[in-house]
C-alpha positions in Angstrom: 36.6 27.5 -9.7 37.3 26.7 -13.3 34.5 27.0 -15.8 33.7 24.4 -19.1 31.7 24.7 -22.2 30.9 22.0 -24.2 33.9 22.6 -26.3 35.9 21.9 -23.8 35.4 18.1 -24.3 33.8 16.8 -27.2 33.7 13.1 -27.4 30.6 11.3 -26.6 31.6 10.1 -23.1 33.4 13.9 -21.7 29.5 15.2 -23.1 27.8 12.9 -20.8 28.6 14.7 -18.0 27.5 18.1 -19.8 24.2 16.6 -21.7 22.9 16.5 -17.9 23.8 20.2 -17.7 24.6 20.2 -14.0 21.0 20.5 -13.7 21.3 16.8 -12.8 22.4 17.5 -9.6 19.0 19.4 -9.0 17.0 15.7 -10.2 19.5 13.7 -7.8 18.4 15.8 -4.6 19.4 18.8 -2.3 23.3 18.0 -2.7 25.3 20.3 -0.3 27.2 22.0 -2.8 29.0 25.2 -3.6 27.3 28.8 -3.9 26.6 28.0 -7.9 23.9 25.1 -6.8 22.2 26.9 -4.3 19.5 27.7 -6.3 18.8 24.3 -7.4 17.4 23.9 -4.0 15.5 27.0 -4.1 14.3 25.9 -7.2 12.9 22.6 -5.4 11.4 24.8 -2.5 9.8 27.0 -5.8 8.2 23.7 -7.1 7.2 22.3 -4.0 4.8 25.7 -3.2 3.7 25.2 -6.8 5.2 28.5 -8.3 6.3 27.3 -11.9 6.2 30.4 -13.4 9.2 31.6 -11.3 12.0 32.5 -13.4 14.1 30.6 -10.9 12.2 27.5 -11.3 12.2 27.7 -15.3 15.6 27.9 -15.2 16.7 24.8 -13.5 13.3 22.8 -13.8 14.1 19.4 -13.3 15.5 17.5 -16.7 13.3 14.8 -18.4 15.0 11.3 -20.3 14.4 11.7 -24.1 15.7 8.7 -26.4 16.5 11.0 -29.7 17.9 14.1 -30.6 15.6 14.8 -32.5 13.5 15.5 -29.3 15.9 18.4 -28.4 14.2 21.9 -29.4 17.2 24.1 -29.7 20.1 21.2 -31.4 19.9 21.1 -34.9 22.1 18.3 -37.3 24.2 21.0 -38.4 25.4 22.0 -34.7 28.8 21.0 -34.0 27.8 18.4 -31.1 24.8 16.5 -32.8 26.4 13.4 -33.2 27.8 13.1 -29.6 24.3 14.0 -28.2 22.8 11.5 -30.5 25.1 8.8 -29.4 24.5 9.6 -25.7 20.9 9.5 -26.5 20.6 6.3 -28.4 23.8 4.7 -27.4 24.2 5.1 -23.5 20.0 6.5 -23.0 21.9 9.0 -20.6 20.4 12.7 -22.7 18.7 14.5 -20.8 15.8 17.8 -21.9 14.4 20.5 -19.9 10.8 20.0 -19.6 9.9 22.8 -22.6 12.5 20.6 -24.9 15.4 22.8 -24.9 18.8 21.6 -24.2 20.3 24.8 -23.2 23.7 23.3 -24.5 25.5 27.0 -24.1 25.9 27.5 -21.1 29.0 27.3 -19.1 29.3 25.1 -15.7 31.8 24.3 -13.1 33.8 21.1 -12.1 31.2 20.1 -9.8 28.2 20.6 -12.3 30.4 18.5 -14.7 31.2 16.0 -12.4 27.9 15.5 -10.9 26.4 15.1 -14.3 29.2 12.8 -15.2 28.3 10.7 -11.9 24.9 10.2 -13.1 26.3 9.1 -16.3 28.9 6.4 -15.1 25.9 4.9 -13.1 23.9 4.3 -16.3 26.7 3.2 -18.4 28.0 0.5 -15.2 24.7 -0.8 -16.3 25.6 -1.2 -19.9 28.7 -3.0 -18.8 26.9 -5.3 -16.6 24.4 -5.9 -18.9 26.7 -6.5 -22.0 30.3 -5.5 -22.0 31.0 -5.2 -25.8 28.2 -1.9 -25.9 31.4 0.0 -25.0 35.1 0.7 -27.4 38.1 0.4 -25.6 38.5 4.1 -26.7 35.4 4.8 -24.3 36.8 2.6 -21.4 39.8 5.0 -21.6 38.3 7.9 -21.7 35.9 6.8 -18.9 39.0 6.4 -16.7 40.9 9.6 -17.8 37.5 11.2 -16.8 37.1 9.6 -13.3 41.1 10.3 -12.9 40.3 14.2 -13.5 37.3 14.5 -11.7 38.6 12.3 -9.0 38.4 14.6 -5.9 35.1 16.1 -6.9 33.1 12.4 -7.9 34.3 11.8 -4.5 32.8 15.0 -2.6 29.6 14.4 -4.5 29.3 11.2 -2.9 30.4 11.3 0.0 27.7 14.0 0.3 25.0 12.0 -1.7 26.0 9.0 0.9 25.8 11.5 3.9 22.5 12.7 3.0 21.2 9.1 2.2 21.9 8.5 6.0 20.4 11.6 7.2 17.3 10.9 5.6 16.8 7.1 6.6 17.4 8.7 9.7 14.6 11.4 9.6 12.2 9.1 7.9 13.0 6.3 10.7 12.2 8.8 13.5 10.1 11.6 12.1 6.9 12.4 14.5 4.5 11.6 12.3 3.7 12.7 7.9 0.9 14.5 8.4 1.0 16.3 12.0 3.5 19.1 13.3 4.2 19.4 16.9 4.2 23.7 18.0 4.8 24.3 21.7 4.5 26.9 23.9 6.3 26.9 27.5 5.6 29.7 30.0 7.9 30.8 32.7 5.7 34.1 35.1 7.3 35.8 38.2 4.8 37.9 39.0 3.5 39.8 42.1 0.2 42.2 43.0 0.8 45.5 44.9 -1.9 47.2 47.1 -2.3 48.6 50.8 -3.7 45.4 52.0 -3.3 43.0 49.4 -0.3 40.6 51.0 0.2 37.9 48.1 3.5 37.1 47.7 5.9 37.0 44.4 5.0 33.8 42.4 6.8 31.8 40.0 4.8 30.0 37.7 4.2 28.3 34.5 2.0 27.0 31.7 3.0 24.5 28.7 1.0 23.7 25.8 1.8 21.5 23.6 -0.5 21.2 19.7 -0.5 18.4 17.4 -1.8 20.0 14.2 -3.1 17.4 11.8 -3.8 18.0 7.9 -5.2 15.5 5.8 -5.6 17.3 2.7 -3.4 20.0 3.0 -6.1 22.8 3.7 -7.6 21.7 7.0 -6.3 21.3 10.2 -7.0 18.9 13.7 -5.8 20.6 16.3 -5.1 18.5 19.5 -3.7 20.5 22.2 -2.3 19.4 25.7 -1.7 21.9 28.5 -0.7 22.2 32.4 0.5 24.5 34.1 0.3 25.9 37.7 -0.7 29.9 37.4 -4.6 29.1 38.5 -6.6 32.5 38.2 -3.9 34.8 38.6 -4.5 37.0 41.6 -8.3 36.6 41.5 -8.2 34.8 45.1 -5.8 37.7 46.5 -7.5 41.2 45.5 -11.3 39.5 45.2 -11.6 40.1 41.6 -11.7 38.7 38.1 -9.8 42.2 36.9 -6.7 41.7 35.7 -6.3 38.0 35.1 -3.6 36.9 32.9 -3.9 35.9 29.0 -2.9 32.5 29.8 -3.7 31.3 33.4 -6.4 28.7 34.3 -4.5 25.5 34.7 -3.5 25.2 38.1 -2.6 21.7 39.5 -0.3 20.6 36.6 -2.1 17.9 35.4 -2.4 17.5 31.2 -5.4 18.1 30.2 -7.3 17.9 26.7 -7.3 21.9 26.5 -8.5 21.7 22.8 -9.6 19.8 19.8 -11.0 21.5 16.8 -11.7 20.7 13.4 -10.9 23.4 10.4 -11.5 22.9 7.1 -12.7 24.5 3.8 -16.2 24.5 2.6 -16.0 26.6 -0.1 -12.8 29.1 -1.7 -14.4 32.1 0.4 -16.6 29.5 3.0 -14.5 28.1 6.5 -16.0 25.7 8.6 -14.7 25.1 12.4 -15.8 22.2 14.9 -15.5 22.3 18.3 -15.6 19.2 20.3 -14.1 20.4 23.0 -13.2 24.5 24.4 -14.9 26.4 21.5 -14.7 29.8 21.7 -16.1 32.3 19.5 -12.7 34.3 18.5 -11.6 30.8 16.9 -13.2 31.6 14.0 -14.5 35.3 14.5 -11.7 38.0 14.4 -11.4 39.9 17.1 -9.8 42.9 15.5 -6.8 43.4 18.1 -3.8 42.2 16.1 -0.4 41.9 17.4 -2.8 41.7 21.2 -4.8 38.5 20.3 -3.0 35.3 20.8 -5.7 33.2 22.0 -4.6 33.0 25.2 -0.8 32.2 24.2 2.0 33.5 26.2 3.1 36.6 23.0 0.7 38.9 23.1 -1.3 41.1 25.8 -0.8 39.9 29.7 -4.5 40.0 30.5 -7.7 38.1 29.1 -9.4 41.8 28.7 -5.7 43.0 26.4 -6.7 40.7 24.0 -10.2 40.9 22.9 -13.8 42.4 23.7 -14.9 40.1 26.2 -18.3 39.5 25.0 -16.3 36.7 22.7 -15.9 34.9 26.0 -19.4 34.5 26.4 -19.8 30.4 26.9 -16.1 29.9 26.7 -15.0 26.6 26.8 -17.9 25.2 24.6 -18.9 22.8 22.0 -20.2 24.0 18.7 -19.6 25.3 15.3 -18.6 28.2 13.6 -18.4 29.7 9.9 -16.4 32.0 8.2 -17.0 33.6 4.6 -15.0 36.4 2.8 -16.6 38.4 -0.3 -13.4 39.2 -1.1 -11.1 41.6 1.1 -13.7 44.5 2.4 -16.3 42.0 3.9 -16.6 39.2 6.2 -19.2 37.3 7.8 -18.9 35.2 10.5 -21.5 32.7 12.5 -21.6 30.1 15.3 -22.5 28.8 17.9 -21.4 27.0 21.6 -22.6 25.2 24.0 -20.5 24.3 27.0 -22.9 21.8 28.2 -23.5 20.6 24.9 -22.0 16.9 26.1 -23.9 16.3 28.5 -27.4 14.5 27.6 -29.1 15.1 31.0 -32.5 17.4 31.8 -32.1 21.1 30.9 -28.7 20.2 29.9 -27.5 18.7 26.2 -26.2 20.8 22.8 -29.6 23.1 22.7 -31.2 23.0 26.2 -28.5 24.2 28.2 -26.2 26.8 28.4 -25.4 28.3 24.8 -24.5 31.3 22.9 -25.1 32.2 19.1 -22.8 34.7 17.4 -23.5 36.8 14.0 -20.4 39.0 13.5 -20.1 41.6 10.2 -16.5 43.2 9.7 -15.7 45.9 7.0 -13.1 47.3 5.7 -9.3 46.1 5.3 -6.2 48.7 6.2 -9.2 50.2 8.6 -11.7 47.7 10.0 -15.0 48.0 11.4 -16.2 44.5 13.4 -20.3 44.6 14.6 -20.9 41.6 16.7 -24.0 40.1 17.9 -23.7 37.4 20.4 -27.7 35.7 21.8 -26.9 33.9 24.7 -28.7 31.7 27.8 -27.0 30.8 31.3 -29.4 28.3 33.6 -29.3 27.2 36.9 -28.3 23.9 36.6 -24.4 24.8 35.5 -24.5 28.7 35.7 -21.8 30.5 33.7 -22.9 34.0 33.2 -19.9 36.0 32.5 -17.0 37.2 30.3 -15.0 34.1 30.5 -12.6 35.1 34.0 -12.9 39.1 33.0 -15.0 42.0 34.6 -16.0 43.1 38.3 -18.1 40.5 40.6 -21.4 42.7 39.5 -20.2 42.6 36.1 -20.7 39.1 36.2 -24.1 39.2 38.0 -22.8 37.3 40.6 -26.0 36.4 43.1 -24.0 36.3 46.0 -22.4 39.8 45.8 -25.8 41.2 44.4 -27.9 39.7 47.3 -30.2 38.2 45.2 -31.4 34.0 44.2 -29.5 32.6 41.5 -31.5 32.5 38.2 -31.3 32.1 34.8 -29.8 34.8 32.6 -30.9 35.4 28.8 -28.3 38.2 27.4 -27.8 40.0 24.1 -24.8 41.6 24.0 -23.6 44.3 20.9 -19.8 45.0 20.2 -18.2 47.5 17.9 -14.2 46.5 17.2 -12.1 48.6 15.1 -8.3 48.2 14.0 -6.5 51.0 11.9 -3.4 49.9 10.8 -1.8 53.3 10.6 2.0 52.0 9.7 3.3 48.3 9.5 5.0 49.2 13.1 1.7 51.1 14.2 -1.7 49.8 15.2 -4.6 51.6 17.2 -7.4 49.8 17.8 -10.7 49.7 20.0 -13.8 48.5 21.1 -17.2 49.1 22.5 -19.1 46.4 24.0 -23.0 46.2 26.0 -24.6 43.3 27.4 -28.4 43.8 28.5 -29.4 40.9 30.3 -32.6 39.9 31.6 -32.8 37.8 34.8 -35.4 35.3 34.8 -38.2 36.3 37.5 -36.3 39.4 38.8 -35.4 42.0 36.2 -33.0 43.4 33.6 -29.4 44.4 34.0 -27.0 46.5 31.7 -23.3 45.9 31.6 -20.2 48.0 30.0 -17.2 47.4 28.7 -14.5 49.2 26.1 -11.3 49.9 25.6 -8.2 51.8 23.3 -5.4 49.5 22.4 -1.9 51.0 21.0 -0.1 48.0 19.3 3.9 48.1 18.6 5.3 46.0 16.3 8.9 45.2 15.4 10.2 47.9 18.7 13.1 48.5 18.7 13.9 44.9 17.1 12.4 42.7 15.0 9.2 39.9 16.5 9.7 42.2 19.4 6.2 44.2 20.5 5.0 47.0 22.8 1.6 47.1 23.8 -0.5 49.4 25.5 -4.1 49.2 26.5 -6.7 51.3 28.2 -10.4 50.8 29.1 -13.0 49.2 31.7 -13.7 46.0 32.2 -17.2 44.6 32.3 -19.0 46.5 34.8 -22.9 46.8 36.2 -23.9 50.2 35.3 -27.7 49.4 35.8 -29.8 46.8 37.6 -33.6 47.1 37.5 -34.9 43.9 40.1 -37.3 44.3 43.2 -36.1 45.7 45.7 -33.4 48.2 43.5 -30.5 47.1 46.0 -27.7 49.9 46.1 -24.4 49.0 44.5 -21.4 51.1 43.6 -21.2 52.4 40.1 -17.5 53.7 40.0 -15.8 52.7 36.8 -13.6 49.8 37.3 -10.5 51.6 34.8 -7.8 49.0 33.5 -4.4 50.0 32.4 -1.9 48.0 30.7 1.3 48.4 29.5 3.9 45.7 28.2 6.8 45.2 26.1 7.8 41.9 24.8 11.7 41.4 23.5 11.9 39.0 21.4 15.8 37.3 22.4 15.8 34.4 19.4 13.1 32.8 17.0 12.4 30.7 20.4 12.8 32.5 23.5 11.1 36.0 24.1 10.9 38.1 27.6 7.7 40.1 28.2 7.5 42.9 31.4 4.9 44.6 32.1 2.4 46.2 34.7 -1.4 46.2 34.7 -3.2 48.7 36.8 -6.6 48.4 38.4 -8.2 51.2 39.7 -11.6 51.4 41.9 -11.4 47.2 41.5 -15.1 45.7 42.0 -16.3 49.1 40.7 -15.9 50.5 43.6 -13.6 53.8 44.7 -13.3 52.5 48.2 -11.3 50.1 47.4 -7.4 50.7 46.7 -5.8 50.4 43.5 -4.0 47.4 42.5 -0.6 47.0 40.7 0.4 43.8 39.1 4.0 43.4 38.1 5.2 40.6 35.8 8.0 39.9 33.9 7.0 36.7 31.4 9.6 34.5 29.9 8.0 32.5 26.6 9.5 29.6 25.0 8.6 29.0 21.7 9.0 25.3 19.8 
């Protein structure tokens, strides 16, 4: 494409289009244009994040109206041009200045710069001749047409473009969703089957679909309102006759939408985070977990089980109401604080935000390529709505449950300690870990310890990039030690969990996931055989 310097015409009218500098087509909007305008729009993007000391957005900053010459930093009366930038100044009130002043009046642009900036032009000067006819020479009225005769094709490209886009957006504006909330979805397609000598469950096809409404008012917080159904229930609990090995994402199971989650984020402070749960809290919403890559809050992109993605002594009250706080001293410390109640809306008897069942977290975490997480997490289960657990993890003892420890249901005060760690050894390398203990004391019979840990391997970017391998390794909670009247015998074996998954990420939207989780001595208890679970997990992303 030919190139023009402002010698190339030098009456008042041919600088009109050059006194916008092509920048003009940067002030009239995102034009579609050729390779050399392409960085006008990066430019916008630039200004829009608020980066104005890019070089980019210097360069093609968008042009301010002056009414004199005089105003223009870098044109002096002795350059060759002052008097046709003065008359288009004062004359036709079409000059235009970067914002530091300058007019920048050497450099070179092409036919389509020209033209666009001419375009702007001719709009302001078919106001003159509306407004009074004599403002313009018949010398002008010539040029004006030798001008539009030359720049014929490329005045019409500009707007036919300008016209296109003006459509487009009346469209987008007419049906966008809404100005201040984004729609993300997640659907979930499982095939999946379990694998022992007597377990005879069937291969399932499944699903689960979530769909958030993330609201910002100010820019910095966040409503989230999320919808979900689905029909994966609790995975093969029902089949092998344990929480072990439950998937990531199961729990819906009869495809009705349901309010799943609504939370309230927002700033406090610069290093202070606030969250609000009104409805399914949990406590790794605003406490790390320290299992990158793993963790995806029970979304269908990271581990396959509930225990791959986090120590579950988060899961304690799962599902609650509450609030939790987040503060960073700045990038090797972070403290976080909460607390949940999941029968915090109901105002009955025993029940109600602090006389039911509730949980208080205090979590430290050190360190940044290498982390260090020390959890705390005071909890109370009653009678009345009795949750004791690890949110659909662990062995049947694990979870105290009276009826497989032949004992009265009672209420259960727990303290339970984690240790997480995450090492980031490479950006495609992450080992990670954790250690967790619950001692819990049951109300008028005695105390119980419980054990969980694991090693997790993460994978990012294998073999392809937003693609993952994963592996994981550990026990899930387990009773190691129950002191009550009586001392009723129970096995002890370790309840080992092995996981191993690779997720290929097809497009930005679509990503397959197989993998196999293996449970061996399931209910903590050799006797029983090993269990395979196979599933190959399809995720649609929107």
């Amino acid at each position: 494409m030919s190139q023009f310097s402002l010698k190339s015409l030098a009456t008042p009218l041919s600088i009109a289009g050059f006194a916008l500098l092509g920048a003009t087509v940067y002030l009239d909007g995102a034009i579609a244009a050729p390779p050399s305008l392409h960085r006008a729009t990066e430019s916008q993007n630039l200004f829009r994040q608020g980066d104005l000391n890019s070089p980019i957005s210097q360069e093609f900053a968008p042009l301010d109206r002056v009414n004199s010459v005089s105003d223009l930093s870098d044109v002096s009366p002795n350059d060759w041009a002052f008097q046709a930038l003065q008359s288009l100044g004062e004359r036709y009130q079409c000059l235009l200045a970067y914002p530091d002043g300058s007019y920048r009046g050497d450099r070179a642009l092409t036919r389509y710069e020209f033209a666009a900036g001419l375009n702007t032009c001719l709009d302001r000067i078919q106001v003159l001749i509306e407004e009074n006819i004599s403002a313009l020479s018949p010398e002008d009225l010539a040029q004006l047409r030798r001008l539009q005769e030359e720049f014929a094709a490329e005045l019409a490209t500009l707007r036919g473009r300008v016209d296109a886009l003006e459509v487009r957006t009346a469209e987008l504006e007419a049906n966008q969703f809404s100005t201040t909330t984004k729609l993300v979805g997640e659907a979930i397609f499982n095939l999946a089957d379990s694998f022992s000598e007597n377990d005879e469950s069937q291969f399932a096809f499944s699903q689960r679909v979530r769909l958030n409404f993330v609201t910002s008012f100010s820019g910095k917080d966040s409503l989230i309102t999320r919808l979900e159904f689905g029909n994966i229930g609790n995975s093969f609990a029902d089949e092998i006759g344990t929480n072990e090995g439950r998937y990531a994402y199961d729990g819906a199971g009869d495809n009705v939408v349901r309010l799943n989650r609504l939370h309230y984020n927002f700033p406090i402070a610069d290093n202070l985070k606030a969250s609000i749960f009104a409805n399914a809290g949990g406590h790794h919403f605003y406490a790390p977990t320290l299992n990158p890559y793993l963790e995806a809050g029970g979304g269908g992109t990271g581990a396959l089980s509930r225990f791959g993605e986090r120590n579950p002594i988060f899961r304690t009250t799962l599902g609650g109401v509450g609030v939790g706080f987040q503060y960073k001293a700045g990038n090797l410390l972070e403290v976080n604080a909460g607390y949940l109640s999941n029968e915090g809306n109901t105002p009955q008897r025993s029940q109600g935000l602090f006389d039911g069942n509730y949980s208080a977290l205090t979590q430290v975490i050190f360190g940044d390529r290498f982390k260090i997480g020390l959890t705390y997490i005071h909890g109370y289960d009653g009678t009345s709505n009795p949750r004791f657990g690890f949110g659909g993890t662990g062995t049947a003892l694990g979870t105290l449950n009276p009826s497989a420890l032949g004992l009265r249901a009672t209420p259960v005060v727990s303290n339970s300690y984690g240790v997480q760690t995450s090492l980031r050894i490479s950006p495609q390398l992450i080992l990670g870990g954790w250690l967790g203990k619950t001692s819990a004391r049951l109300i008028g019979l005695g105390d119980a310890d419980i054990w969980n840990y694991a090693v997790t391997l993460a994978l990012p970017d294998l073999g392809k990039q937003g693609s993952l391998g994963g592996l994981i390794f550990g026990a899930e909670p387990y009773l190691s030690d129950l002191d009550v009247p009586g001392n009723p015998d129970f096995p002890t074996d370790i309840p080992f969990h092995v996981e191993g998954f690779y997720k290929y990420q097809m497009s930005d939207n679509i990503a397959i996931t197989p993998g196999l989780i293996w449970l061996t001595s399931p209910n903590q208890n050799k006797d029983n055989d090993d269990v395979f679970i196979g599933t190959v997990r399809t995720t649609f992303s929107f």
